[in-house]
N, C-alpha and C positions, 0 to 999 in steps of 0.2 A: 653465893652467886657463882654459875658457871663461868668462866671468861674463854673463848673462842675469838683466835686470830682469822681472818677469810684475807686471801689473796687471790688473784688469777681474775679480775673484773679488767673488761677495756673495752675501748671504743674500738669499732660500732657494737653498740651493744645487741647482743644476740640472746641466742638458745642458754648460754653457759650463766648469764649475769638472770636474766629472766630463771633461773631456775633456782639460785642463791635466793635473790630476793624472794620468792614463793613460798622458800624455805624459811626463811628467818622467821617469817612473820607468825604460823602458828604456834612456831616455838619459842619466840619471845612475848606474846602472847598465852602461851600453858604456863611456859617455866620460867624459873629467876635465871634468868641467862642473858648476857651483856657480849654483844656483836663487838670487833675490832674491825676494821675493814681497811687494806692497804690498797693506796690507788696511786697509779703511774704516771696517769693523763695527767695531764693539769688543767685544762677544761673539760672535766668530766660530765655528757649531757646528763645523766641521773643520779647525781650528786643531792639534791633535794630529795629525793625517793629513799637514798641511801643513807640519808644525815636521820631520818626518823627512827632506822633499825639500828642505828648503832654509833659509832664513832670514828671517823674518818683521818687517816693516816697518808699526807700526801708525801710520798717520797719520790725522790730524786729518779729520774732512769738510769739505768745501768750504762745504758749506750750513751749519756748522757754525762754522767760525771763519774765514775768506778767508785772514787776515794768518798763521795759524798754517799752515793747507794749504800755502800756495806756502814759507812756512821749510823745511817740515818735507821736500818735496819735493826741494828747491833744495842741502838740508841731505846728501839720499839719494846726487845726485849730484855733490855736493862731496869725497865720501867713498871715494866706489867708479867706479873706472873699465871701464865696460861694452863688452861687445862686441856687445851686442846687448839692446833692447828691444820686449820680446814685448807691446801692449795686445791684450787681446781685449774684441770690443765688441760690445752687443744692440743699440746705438744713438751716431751722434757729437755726442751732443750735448757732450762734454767729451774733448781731443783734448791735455790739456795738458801730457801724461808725454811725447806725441811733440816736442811743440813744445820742452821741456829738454832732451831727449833730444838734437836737432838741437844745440842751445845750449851741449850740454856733449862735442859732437863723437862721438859715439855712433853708429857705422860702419852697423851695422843696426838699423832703426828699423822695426818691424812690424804693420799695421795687422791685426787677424783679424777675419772676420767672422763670427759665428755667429747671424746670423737672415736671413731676405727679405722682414721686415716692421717696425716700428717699435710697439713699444705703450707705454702712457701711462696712468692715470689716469680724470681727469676733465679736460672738453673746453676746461677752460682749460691743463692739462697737455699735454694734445694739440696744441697754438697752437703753447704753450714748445717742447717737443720737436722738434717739426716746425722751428720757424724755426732752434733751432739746431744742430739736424740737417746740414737743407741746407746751413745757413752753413758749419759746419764741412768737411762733403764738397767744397766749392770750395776749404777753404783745404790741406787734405788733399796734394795733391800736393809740398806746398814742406815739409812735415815727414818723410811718410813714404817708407822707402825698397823696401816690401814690401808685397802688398797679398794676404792670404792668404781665403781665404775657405772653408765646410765642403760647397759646394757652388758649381755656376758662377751659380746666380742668388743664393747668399749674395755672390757676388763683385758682380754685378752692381750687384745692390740697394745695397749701402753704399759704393762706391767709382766716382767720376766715369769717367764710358767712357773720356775722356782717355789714364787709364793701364791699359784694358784688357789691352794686350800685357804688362803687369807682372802681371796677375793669374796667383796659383797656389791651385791648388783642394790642400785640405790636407785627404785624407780624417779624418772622427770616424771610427779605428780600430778593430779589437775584438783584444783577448789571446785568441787561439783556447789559451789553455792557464787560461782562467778560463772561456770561453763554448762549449760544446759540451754536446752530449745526454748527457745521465745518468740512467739509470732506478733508479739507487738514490737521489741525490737529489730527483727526482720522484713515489718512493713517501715518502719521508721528509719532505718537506715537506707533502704532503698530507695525511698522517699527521697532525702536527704543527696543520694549520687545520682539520684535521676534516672532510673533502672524503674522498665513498666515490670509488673507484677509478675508478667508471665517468660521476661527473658530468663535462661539459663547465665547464673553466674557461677565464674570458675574462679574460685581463689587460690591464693599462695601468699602466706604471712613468713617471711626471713628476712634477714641481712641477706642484703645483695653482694653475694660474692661466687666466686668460682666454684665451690664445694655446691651450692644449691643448684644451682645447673642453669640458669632462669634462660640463658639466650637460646638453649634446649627449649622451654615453657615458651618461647614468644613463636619458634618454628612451628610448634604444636598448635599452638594457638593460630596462626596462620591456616592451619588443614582444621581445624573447628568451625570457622567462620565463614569458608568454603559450603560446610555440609549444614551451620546453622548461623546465617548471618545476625539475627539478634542476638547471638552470645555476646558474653562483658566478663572478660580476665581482669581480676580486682586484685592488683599489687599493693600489700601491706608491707613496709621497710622502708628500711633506707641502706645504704652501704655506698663501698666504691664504688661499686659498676652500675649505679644509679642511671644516671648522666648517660652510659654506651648502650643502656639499656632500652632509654626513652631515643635514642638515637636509630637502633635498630629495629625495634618496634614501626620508625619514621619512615624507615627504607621496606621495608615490608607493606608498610600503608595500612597497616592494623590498628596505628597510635589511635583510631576515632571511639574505638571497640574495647582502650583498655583504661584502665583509672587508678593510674599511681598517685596510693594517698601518702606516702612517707610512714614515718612512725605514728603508730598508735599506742594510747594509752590502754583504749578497751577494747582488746581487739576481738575479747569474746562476742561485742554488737556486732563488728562487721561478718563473725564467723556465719551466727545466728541467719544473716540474710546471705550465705552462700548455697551452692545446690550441691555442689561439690570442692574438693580440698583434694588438690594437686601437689607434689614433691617427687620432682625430678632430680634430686641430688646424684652426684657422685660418689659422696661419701656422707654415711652420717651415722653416728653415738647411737641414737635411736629415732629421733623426728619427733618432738613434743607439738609442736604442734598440729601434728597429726593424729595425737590422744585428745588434742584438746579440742579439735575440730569432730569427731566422733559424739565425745561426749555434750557436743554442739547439738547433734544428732545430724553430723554431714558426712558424707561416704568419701572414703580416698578411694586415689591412686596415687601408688609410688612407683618409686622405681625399686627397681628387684635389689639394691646394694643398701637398701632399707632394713634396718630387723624384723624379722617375720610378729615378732612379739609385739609390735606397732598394731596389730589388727585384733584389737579388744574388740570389733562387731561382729565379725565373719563378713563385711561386706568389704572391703577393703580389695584391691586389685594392685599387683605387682606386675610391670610391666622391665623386659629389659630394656637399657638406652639403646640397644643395636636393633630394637625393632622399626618398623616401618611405623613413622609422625602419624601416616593414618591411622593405624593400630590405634595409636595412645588417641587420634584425636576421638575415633568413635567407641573405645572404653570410656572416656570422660565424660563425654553426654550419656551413654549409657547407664554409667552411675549415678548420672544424675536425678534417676527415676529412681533412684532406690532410696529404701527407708530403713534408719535403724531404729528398732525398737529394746524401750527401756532404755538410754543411753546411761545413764545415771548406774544403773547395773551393771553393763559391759564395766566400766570403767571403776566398779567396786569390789565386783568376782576377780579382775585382774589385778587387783593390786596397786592400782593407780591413786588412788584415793589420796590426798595427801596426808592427811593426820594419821593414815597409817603409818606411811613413810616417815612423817615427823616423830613418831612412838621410835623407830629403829636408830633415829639419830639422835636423838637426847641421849641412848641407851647407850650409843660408841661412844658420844663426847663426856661422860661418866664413868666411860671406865668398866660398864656392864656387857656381858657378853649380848651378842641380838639371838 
């Protein structure tokens, strides 16, 4: 049996945890391979999702109790001899699963990246971050043995040039047998929010946070409604800025026009009844949900700090944030007319497929070259 440590899961959960879990599954599923999973939270909301792939490791926070963290760590790999340790990271500012990892001889040692930007807080957090951000990216090559990133500038961004020729880009996959066109679940969903057949719906599935841009999405949304008043912006998430989000939406007088469901489990139904798929980020790894709203068969628009490798249809539109809201508002009903065809193709000529992706990482967590 393979044994794999996974670290780097937290609330809210997002892009990064939704990508682990996708992952485990056809690979504990092909192969004899036994998930460890380290969790910080202590009411972690996908803890049930999480206990079927593997075995669940609650330890201490660092900010929490120092002396009890490194026990309870120390304790993980005194126990269990690994074949590999998987951290996936938004940021290095804490490097310390690799550094034991090293310490308890731990053959593959995996650094993942999933952003190409750093966020933070407030501007004293910003300081914190940053300094030991950097620090750690120097010390970075004498721990890790892997340097995997969801994109070549997620690669770039978190990992010293140094060990560029180690980098391997590890696409965020899609199960083309969960994400594909379905027009009965796209009558039934609509159904269901109460959306007639013929309004244009605009979607965005994230964690509501500052890197996704959303209070960007609700200005836009404001010049859509102007030019098409039955449009319907369909919020999929949850996060902090929830709550300032349905606030401002309030003060705009759009709240009638938009339909924050919280989290979904299947968010491939709600993709299905979208016309378009919207991501106005600031920063972002790559935008899975934007492969995965394609292979929906639904056209984006991003923003231009998007990776250009996000557009497995050719229909895809990159707009920048410094353009004028009408710009974006009348690309986004314009793409709303458009069609992709073959989804299921785009997204298997690119490389998205997941059990391809799953073929490339058994292969590193073995010790095999890809």
């Amino acid at each position: 049996m393979i044994k794999v440590l996974v670290s780097g899961l937290k609330e809210p959960v997002g892009g990064l945890e939704k990508v682990v879990f996708e992952y485990a599954k056809p690979l504990i599923k092909k192969y004899d391979i036994h998930f460890d999973f380290i969790i910080f939270n202590k009411n972690f909301s996908k803890e049930q999702e999480l206990s079927r792939l593997g075995t669940i490791f609650h330890v201490t926070s660092r900010k929490d109790n120092l002396k009890k963290y490194k026990e309870e760590l120390e304790d993980i790999f005194r126990k269990t001899s690994y074949d590999a340790v998987w951290g996936n990271y938004t940021g290095l500012t804490n490097i310390d699963l690799l550094v034991l990892a090293k310490k308890h001889n731990v053959p593959v040692r995996i650094a993942h990246s999933h952003v190409s930007a750093l966020s933070w807080g407030s501007h004293v957090m910003e300081y914190i971050v940053k300094l030991l951000h950097y620090y750690n990216k120097k010390r970075l090559p004498k721990f890790a043995t892997h340097y995997w990133g969801c994109s070549e500038s997620a690669c770039s961004f978190m990992f010293p040039s140094k060990v560029k020729n180690n980098f391997t880009v590890i696409k965020n996959a899609v199960d083309l047998n969960i994400f594909h066109p379905d027009k009965h679940k796209r009558n039934t969903v609509r159904e269901e929010l109460g959306i007639f057949s013929s309004a244009p719906i605009i979607g965005h599935v994230a964690r509501m946070c500052k890197e996704k841009n959303q209070f960007f999405l609700l200005s836009v949304f404001a010049e859509i409604i102007k030019l098409c008043p039955d449009a319907v912006l369909l919020f999929i998430g949850d996060g902090e800025l929830k709550d300032q989000l349905i606030e401002q939406a309030h003060l705009l007088k759009i709240e009638n026009s938009i339909i924050f469901t919280g989290y979904k489990s299947n968010v491939a139904d709600y993709l299905c009844a979208m016309d378009v798929f919207v991501l106005p980020s600031i920063s972002e790894g790559l935008g899975l949900c934007a492969i995965e709203a394609q292979a929906s068969g639904v056209p984006c628009v991003v923003s231009d700090v998007v990776p250009s490798v996000v557009d497995i249809s050719e229909t895809t539109e990159f707009l920048s944030l410094n353009s004028e809201k009408t710009l974006w508002a009348e690309t986004i009903l314009f793409s709303c007319k458009k069609n992709i065809n073959e989804p299921a193709e785009c997204v298997s000529k690119n490389g998205y497929e997941i059990n391809v992706q799953a073929e490339k990482i058994i292969k590193i967590f073995t010790g095999d070259k890809v």
